[in-house]
C-alpha positions, 0 to 999 in steps of 0.5 A, a space after each residue: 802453772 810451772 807445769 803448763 809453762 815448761 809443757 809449753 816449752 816443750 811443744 816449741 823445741 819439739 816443733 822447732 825441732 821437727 822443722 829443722 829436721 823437715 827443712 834439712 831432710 828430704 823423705 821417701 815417697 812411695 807410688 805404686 802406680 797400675 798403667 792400664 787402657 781404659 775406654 770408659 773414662 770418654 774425655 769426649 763422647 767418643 770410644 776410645 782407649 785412655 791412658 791412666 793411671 790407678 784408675 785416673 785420667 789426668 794420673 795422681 799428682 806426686 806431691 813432693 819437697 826439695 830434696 824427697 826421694 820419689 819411689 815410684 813402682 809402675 806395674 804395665 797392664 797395656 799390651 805394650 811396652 812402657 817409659 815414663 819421664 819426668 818433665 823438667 826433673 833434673 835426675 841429679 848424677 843419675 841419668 838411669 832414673 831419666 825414662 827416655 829411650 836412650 837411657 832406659 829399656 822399656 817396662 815390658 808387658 805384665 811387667 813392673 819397675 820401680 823408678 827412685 829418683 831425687 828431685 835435688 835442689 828444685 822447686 816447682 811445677 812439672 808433670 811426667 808423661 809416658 816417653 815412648 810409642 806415642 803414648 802421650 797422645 793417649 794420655 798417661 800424664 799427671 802433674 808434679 809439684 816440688 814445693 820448697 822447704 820450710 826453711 826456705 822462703 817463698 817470694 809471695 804468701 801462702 795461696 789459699 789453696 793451688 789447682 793443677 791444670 794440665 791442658 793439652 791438645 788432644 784427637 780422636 782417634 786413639 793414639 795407636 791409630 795416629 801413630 801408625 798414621 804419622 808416616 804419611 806425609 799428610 798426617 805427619 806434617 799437617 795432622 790437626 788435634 781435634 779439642 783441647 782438654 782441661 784436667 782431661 775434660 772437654 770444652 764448657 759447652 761443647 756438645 761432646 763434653 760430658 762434664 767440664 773442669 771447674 774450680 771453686 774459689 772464695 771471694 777476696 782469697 789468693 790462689 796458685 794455678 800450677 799450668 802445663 801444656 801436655 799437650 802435643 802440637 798446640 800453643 795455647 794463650 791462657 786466660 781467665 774472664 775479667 781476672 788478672 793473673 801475677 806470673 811467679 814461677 816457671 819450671 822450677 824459677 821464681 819469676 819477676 812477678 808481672 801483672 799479664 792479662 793472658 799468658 802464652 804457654 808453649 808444648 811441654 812448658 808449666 807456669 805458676 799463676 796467682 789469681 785473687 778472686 776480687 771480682 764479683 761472686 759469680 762464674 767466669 771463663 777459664 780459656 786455653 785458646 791455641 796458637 796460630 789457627 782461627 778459631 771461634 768462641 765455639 770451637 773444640 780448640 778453645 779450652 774452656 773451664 769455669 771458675 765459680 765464686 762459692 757463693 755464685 748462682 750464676 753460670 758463665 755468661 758473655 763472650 768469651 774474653 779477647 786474648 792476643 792475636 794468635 798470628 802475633 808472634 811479636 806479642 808472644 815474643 815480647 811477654 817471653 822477653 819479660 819473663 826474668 829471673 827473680 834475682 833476689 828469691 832463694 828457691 831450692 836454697 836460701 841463697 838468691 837465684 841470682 847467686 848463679 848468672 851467666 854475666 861473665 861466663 866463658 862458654 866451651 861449646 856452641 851448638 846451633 841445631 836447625 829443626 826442619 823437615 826431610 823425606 828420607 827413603 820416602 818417609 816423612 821425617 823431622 831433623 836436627 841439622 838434616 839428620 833424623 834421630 833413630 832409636 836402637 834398641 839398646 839404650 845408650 847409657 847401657 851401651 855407655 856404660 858397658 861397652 863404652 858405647 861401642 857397636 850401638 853408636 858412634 859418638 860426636 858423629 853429628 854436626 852440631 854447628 852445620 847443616 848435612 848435605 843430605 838429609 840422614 837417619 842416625 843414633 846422634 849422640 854428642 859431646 857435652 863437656 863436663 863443667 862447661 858452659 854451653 850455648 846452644 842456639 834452635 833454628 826453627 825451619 818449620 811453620 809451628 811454634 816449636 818447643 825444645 826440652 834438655 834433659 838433666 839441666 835448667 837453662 837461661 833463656 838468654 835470647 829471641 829472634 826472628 831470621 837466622 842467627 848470627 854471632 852479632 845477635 850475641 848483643 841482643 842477649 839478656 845475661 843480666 836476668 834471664 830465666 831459668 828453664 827446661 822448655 822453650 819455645 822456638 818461633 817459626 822462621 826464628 831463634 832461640 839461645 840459652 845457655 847451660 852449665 853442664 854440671 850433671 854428668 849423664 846421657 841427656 836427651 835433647 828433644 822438641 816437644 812436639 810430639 809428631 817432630 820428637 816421634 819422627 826423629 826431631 832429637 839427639 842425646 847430649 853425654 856429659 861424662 866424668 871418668 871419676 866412679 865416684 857416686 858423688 860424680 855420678 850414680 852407678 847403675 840401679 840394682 833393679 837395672 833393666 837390661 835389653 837389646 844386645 842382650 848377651 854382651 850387655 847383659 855379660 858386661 854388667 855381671 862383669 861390671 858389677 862383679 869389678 865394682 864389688 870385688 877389684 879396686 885400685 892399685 895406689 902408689 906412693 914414695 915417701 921420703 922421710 927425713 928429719 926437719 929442722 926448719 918446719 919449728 912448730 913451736 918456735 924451736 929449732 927441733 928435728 921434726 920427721 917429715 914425709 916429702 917435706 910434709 909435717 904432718 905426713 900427705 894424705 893416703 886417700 883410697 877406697 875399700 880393698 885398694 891396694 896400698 905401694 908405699 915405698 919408704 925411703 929412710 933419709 933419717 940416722 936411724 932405723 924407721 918403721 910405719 904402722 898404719 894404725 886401725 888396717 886390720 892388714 886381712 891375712 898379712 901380718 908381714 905389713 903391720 909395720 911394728 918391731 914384732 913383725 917387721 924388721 926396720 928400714 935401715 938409714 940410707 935405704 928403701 923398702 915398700 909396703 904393700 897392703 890392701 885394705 880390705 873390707 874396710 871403710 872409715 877414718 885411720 892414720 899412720 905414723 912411726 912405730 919404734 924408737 919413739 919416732 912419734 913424738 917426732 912427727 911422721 904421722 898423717 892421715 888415712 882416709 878409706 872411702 866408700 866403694 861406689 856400689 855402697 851407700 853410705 848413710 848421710 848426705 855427701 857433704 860439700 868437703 872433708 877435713 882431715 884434723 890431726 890432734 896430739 900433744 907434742 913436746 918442747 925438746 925433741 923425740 930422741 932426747 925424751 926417749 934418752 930421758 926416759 931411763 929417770 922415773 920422773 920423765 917415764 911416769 910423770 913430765 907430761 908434754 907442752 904443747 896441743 897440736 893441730 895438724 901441726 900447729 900451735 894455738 890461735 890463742 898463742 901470742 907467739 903464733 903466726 900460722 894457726 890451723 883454720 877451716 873454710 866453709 860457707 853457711 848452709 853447707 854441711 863439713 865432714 870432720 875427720 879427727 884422731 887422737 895422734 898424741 903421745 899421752 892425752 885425751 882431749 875434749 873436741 868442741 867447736 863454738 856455737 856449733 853441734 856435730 853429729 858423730 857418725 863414724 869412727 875407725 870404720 865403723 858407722 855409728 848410729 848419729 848422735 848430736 854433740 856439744 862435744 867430743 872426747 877423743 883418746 889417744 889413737 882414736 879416729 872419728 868422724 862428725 858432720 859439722 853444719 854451719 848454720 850461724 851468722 858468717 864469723 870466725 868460731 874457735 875449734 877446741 881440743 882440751 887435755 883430759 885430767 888438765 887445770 890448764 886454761 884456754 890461753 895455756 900451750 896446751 889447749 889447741 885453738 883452730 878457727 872455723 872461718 865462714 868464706 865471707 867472715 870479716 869477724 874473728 872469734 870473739 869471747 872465749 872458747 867454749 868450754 867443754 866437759 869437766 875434764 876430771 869427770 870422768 861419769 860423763 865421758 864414760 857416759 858418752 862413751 857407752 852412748 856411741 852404738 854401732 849403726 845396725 841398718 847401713 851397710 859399710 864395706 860391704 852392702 850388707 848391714 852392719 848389724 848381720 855381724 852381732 855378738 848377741 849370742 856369741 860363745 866366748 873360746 878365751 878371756 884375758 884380763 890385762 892389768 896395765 900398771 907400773 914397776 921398777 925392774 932392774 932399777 929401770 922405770 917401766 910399763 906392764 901387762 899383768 906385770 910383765 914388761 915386753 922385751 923387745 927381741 931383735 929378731 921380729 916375732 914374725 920371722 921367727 915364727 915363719 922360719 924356726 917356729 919361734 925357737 930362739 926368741 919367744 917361747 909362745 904362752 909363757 905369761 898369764 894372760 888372767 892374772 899378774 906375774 907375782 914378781 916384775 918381769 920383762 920378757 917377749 910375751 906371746 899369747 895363744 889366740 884362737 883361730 876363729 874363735 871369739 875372745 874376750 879382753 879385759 883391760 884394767 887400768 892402775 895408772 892415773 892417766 886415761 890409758 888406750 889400748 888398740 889391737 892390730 888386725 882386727 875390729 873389737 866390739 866394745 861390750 862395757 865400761 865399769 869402775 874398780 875392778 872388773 869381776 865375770 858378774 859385770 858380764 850382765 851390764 855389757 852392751 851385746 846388742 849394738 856394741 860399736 866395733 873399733 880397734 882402739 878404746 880407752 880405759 879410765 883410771 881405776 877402772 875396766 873396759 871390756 871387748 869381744 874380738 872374732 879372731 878370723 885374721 891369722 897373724 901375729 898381732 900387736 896388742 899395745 898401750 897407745 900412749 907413747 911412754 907406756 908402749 916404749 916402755 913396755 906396755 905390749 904384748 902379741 897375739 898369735 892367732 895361727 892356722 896350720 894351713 898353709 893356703 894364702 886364701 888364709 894367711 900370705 907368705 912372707 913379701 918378695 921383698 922381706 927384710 931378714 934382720 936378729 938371728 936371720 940377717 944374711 951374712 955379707 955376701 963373698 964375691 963368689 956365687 956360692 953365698 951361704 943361705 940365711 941360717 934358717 931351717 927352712 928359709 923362705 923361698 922365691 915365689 913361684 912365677 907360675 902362682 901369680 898373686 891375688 893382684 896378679 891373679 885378677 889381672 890376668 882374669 880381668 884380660 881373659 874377661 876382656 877379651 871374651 868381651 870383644 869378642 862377643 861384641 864382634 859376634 852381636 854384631 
């Protein structure tokens, strides 16, 4: 019986599990769909060509939930070309996916393509239809159903069962014979569709039907009608004998629910419908009857379907049941007035609809579009303000994105607030502004019930009217509830306003739905720009983009485009000024505090991968400064590494700028100064390396990032622990007093006046980055009634793990996504010191608070506790839990996992012992027993200008073994270029030690206690170690990493814990190529600093100043070799050219 209770157990956390999964997570969805015309499917008795697709008239439902990604593969078998759209899919930032002229060449002939779209934040019943050449007439379309997450409610039971119904007009004549008809004014303007169909069938009882639509119900039992009109001239009034019907959903809007006896659906528009099978089992009418003609029960125009009772032995009998007057427009215009929003349902969110209104919108844009007729050139046209839309053949998102739209149209050329003199054909293209709200107002001049569809967007229905509109009919308007929709329709001599919320940035097309008045011109394209590339802004182009029309110039462009994308980035520029602080007082001391532009800590440098970095540092400090940008791995230019064995320090009162690019890399790093103990003073902040917008990163883009600086901090001030520490007992032992975060002390300190605290709003999800920017602890990261998932750290994604909590080491970056999925309250952040008694009320724990946007509750309890911080199994078994993400891609679009070291050969192995020892009476830190001297002269420059000679003497030190006796000296060890090394750290200390190594990632392969011995290779982790470039190393025990020394330079490989570093803890590698090509190392900056045995001496006031005492100083840079930057900038000219001039060719 325990077994069977915990077996139960164990089936409800699986399935609550799963549901949490399915309710976060959408899927992917794949369609392989054949196109074909087929003339044996005769909806009719009549021999005609019909549109389907696999085989089926209407086509394949797509079955989706919110949030599903639909990969749908068309293969084309007509003898024409092909598009399809997605009615009412709002193709969130990704116009590409749209299907409509202006934003999609055609799938030629024999030709496949894939469409992969989102249907983000919808719910609800659509269809897709073919886009171009008249199609729709032919057939081609099928219904789409968004059905809501699990986690979200639905505002009525579940149904016992849905029916898609697609009813539509429909002619005889195939539609390539209608089509070449619509340019006689006689068929143009009058033409009258012959039947309407059901699910592709004709009417019950007309003598061409051959089999008609029927739909089987049970007795007492709900059901859900999914309704469309794809039809392509008719209104229709729908109804079902004897049968009332609870309207619930429109377009992806829940509705107020209303009893309707009939219900009019316009060209192009879906409703859902509830109808209770309550009447007595029988079969009864199912009736579309069209607007605005006289027909009979007997007609082809009326639509007839049956619904039959499963126990039913009885047909349909009786008249047909009496709908509205079609010629009642005041009927129709009534029952849209009260179609409203449901104000209190969540639909795609679990917040209500009516979250979002438009009671106090500001609007930015009014467009008031007449649809009418004109005869231009003697053809029969349909315009929007006089003007006749023409379709190029280059669509205009291509032509927007590469050319800027230049030589296929011309934008804001339209009128969109006045009628044109003359009636005119154009490529009408207007302004959208992004993040406006827009009214746009239809004029209907035509004698037909019109129907006017955005795409891209929802919008609120906000009013109807007959006449012109005025601006006094703004007070007619419904702003409280109005429905939010894609389609609607525009009574003859009447109005229709609604408003829209241009949030989608994208080329949208705006068109009536009447098939004839779109083909011949009635439509325009609305372009909703937003100059940032960043794909959460907008998508860029797919990589299976289809190119056509000007086909040279846009076909160049985008290999150029790409090419820019992959390879170019950004120059960022930045002047820092960096001074001492007495007043930030972060512990309630008068304590100098280094601050960067006032800042403690330091401004945000927020770039993307292969960005090039300006920093130009001025030193306001009394004593020479120099920055290390910790985890850049600085690819072929060591010069910018920023530590004293590269560079030579920024003197006080003067400047000097960095220039660096991060190259290949994404991820979560930071910055802060490298010598003079400087940072336990402050000066450090954060670095963000973001994805470049051709790459995919893998999770959802949260709703914002946060930047969460952690690091013990002392109560005296950095210089004097530095001047203390020549006493054993402040080098080895008095750790620091307080935890940090982002520069502030514990919400749990009685003293605090200023915590550290983040907002957010429930249901969304948070990207946290954190580093370690201590001097000496690890600590343990933890949020209260909260799971992080971890998904990257120091630019590497890491397969996702889901945590309580989160050991963090010195120097340590990473990041996890944080839901907050509790009641809205205040919840308390943790950072706890590793190997420390101390409790929540103690100066070092740092304390933050996770504040819901509308808490009006502040953490209650204690913070939660987080591991044992003296088990060490446990971190150590996290640690080996943190595995590299094989399948994404990162800085480049190829996965992680192509770079392995499943089958690596080893060229080099160090084992580096950290440990104590008195030299010369003075407490230091060593590597295999010896203590790093620190030269005056940077490693650096010696070895460009004097091969090292006078200050290091390269291999002197074992890197395999300890020196016998305590030494210091300026230990420089061999690295193999391009060969792979491995390095193993020992630990003696009783602290956590880390160790980071300057540029490069290391895979770390093992973790093991005591010492480390070659069989403990068997328990290394080769096949998805995570790559890094700081790890720790527990007290009396090892860690191993494999590194592929490809970067030339001289690097430092160092202790991050402050006191061991100052003290000695470090040496340098020096991974050299002969080859003096700057594809493989830079030369020395323009702007070099010379200092130690290369310090030019004071100039004379003559012009014959003597040459810095080198043998072969480094020479000014050849102005006819620009550098890479300026290299690219010169091809990026010579590109632009040949653009234009291949545009003025085309042309």
């Amino acid at each position: 019986m325990a077994f069977a209770g915990k077996h139960s157990l164990l089936i409800l956390c699986a399935s609550l599990l799963a549901i949490f999964i399915a309710g976060a997570n959408g899927i992917d969805i794949f369609l392989e769909w054949d196109v074909a015309a087929d003339t044996t499917i005769k909806p009719l008795s009549v021999d005609q060509p019909v549109i389907t697709i696999n085989g089926m008239f209407p086509g394949p439902l797509i079955n989706s939930t919110t949030n599903d990604f639909v990969h749908v593969n068309v293969f084309n078998n007509l003898d024409e070309p092909l598009l399809f759209t997605w009615n009412g899919i709002q193709q969130r930032l990704n116009s590409w996916q749209d299907g409509v002229s202006g934003t999609n060449c055609p799938i030629l002939p024999r030709k496949n393509w894939t469409y992969v779209f989102q249907v983000k934040d919808q719910i609800g019943s659509f269809f897709y239809f073919p886009s171009i050449n008249f199609q729709k007439a032919g057939g081609g379309f099928g219904p789409i159903r968004v059905n809501n997450r699990i986690v979200i409610s639905v505002p009525f039971p579940k149904p016992e069962a849905e029916f898609d119904l697609l009813i539509g007009d429909w002619f005889y004549d195939d539609y390539k014979k209608t089509r070449s008809m619509a340019n006689t004014s006689l068929t143009a303007y009058n033409a009258i569709p012959d039947v309407i169909l059901m699910n592709g069938k004709g009417p019950f009882g007309y003598q061409m039907t051959r089999e008609p639509e029927s739909f089987t119900v049970t007795k007492g039992m709900t059901y859900r009608f999914r309704i469309s009109n794809v039809g392509s001239v008719f209104s229709f009034n729908f109804r079902i004998q004897n049968h009332k019907m609870v309207l619930v959903e429109t377009e992806g809007s829940y509705t107020n629910q209303i009893t309707l006896r009939s219900l009019d659906v316009h060209v192009g528009q879906s409703y859902s419908v509830l109808v209770t099978a309550d009447q007595n089992e029988a079969d009864y009418y199912i009736v579309a009857s069209p607007k605005l003609i006289s027909t009979n029960d007997s007609s082809s125009l009326v639509g007839l379907g049956v619904l039959h009772y499963s126990n039913s032995k009885s047909q349909v009998t009786g008249p047909l049941p009496i709908g509205p007057d079609p010629f009642d427009l005041d009927f129709s215009m009534n029952q849209a007035k009260s179609v409203r929003w449901n104000l209190t349902a969540g639909a795609a969110r679990p917040n209500p609809q009516g979250t979002f209104n438009v009671s106090n919108v500001t609007l930015s844009q009014t467009f008031i579009l007449q649809g009418s007729r004109a005869e231009i050139s003697g053809w029969p046209r349909y315009v929007i303000n006089n003007v006749s839309y023409l379709t190029l053949e280059t669509p205009l998102k291509l032509a927007d994105y590469f050319v800027n739209g230049s030589g296929v149209y011309q934008l804001d050329w339209f009128p969109t607030n006045s009628v044109n003199d003359e009636a005119t054909r154009g490529v009408s293209v207007v302004t959208g502004n992004h993040k406006g709200w827009i009214e746009l107002v239809f004029n209907n001049n035509l004698d037909v019930i019109d129907s006017w569809h955005l795409d891209g967007f929802g919008f609120h229905v906000v009013g109807f009217g007959t006449g012109e509109w005025a601006p006094e009919s703004r007070s007619t308007y419904n702003l409280f509830d109005p429905v939010v929709r894609s389609t609607v329709q525009v009574y003859p001599g009447g109005w229709t306003a609604v408003y829209a919320f241009l949030d989608n940035p994208g080329m949208w097309n705006l068109r009536s739905q009447l098939l004839q008045n779109w083909f011949l011109g009635q439509e325009l394209y609305i372009r909703v720009h937003n100059s940032d590339p960043n794909p959460a802004k907008e998508r860029p182009p797919p990589e299976n983009l289809l190119l056509c029309g000007q086909c040279n110039v846009i076909k160049f462009a985008y290999i150029l485009a790409m090419l820019m994308a992959i390879a170019n980035a950004e120059d960022i520029f930045l002047e820092w000024h960096v001074a001492i602080d007495t007043s930030i007082r972060p512990v309630f001391a008068d304590q100098p505090v280094i601050t960067i532009n006032g800042m403690f800590p330091g401004p945000l440098i927020n770039c993307s991968t292969n960005d090039m970095i300006h920093v130009n540092v001025f030193n306001k400090m009394d004593e020479p400064l120099l920055f290390t940008w910790n985890g850049i791995q600085q690819r072929l230019n060591s010069w910018q590494d920023g530590v004293s064995g590269t560079n030579c320090p920024i003197q006080p009162g003067t400047n000097w700028t960095y220039v660096f690019q991060t190259k290949d890399q994404i991820g979560s790093f930071f910055y802060f100064p490298s010598i003079n103990f400087q940072k336990a003073g402050g000066g450090f902040g954060p670095i963000r390396i973001n994805n470049r917008i051709a790459i995919n990163v893998p999770f959802p883009k949260p709703e914002a990032e946060f930047d969460l600086l952690i690091g013990d901090w002392y109560q005296e001030s950095y210089k004097e622990i530095r001047s203390k520490m020549k006493k054993m007992q402040w080098a080895y032992f008095n750790p620091p007093d307080w935890m940090l975060m982002n520069g502030k002390v514990s919400l749990m300190n009685p003293n605090t006046t200023e915590h550290e605290s983040f907002t957010v709003t429930k249901g969304k999800t948070y990207r946290f980055r954190i580093s370690n920017v201590g001097t000496a602890w690890s600590f343990n990261f933890r949020i209260q009634n909260h799971r992080m998932v971890l998904v990257e750290t120091e630019g590497s994604y890491t397969n996702k793990i889901k945590l309580d909590s989160l050991d963090v080491h010195v120097g340590q970056s990473y990041s996890v996504l944080v839901t907050a999925d509790k009641n809205p309250a205040d919840y308390y952040i943790v950072a706890s010191p590793k190997l420390s008694h101390a409790d929540a009320n103690s100066s070092i724990y740092g304390v933050a608070v996770l504040h819901y946007d509308n808490s009006t509750t502040p953490p209650i309890g204690i913070p939660p506790k987080g591991l044992d911080p003296f088990n060490l199994q446990l971190s150590i078994d996290q640690a080996k839990d943190i595995r590299w993400n094989l399948t994404t891609g990162a800085a480049r679009p190829n996965p992680q996992g192509t770079f392995n070291v499943t089958n690596v050969t080893l060229s080099q192995t160090f084992i580096l012992q950290g440990s104590l020892a008195g030299i010369d009476g003075a407490p230091l830190y060593t590597v295999n027993n010896v203590s790093y001297l620190t030269p005056e002269t940077p490693l650096k420059l010696a070895d460009q200008f004097a091969n090292g000679s006078g200050v290091y003497e390269l291999d002197k030190f074992p890197v395999n073994a300890s020196n016998v006796d305590a030494i210091r000296g300026v230990f420089v060890a061999t690295g193999i270029h391009r060969g792979w090394i491995e390095i193993v750290l020992q630990n003696e200390l009783e602290v956590i030690d880390s160790w980071h190594l300057d540029g490069f990632g290391f895979y770390t392969v093992g973790y093991g206690i005591g010492d480390w011995n070659p069989q403990l290779r068997s328990r290394y982790n080769l096949y998805d170690p995570v790559v890094r470039s700081t790890v720790q190393v527990y007290p009396g025990a090892w860690t191993a990493v494999y590194a592929y020394l490809d970067n030339p330079g001289m690097w430092n490989l160092r202790s991050q814990l402050l006191k061991n570093w100052h003290l000695g803890q470090e040496l340098y590698v020096r991974v050299y190529d002969a080859d003096p090509n700057p594809s493989k190392e830079r030369p020395p900056p323009e702007n070099l600093l010379l200092c130690g045995n290369f310090e030019p001496p004071p100039s004379p006031p003559t012009p014959s100043a003597p040459s810095p005492p080198t043998p072969s100083a480094p020479s000014p840079k050849d102005p006819s070799k620009g550098s890479a930057t300026s290299q690219q900038v010169a091809w990026f000219k010579i590109l632009t050219v040949y653009i234009t001039t291949a545009l003025f060719i085309g042309q």
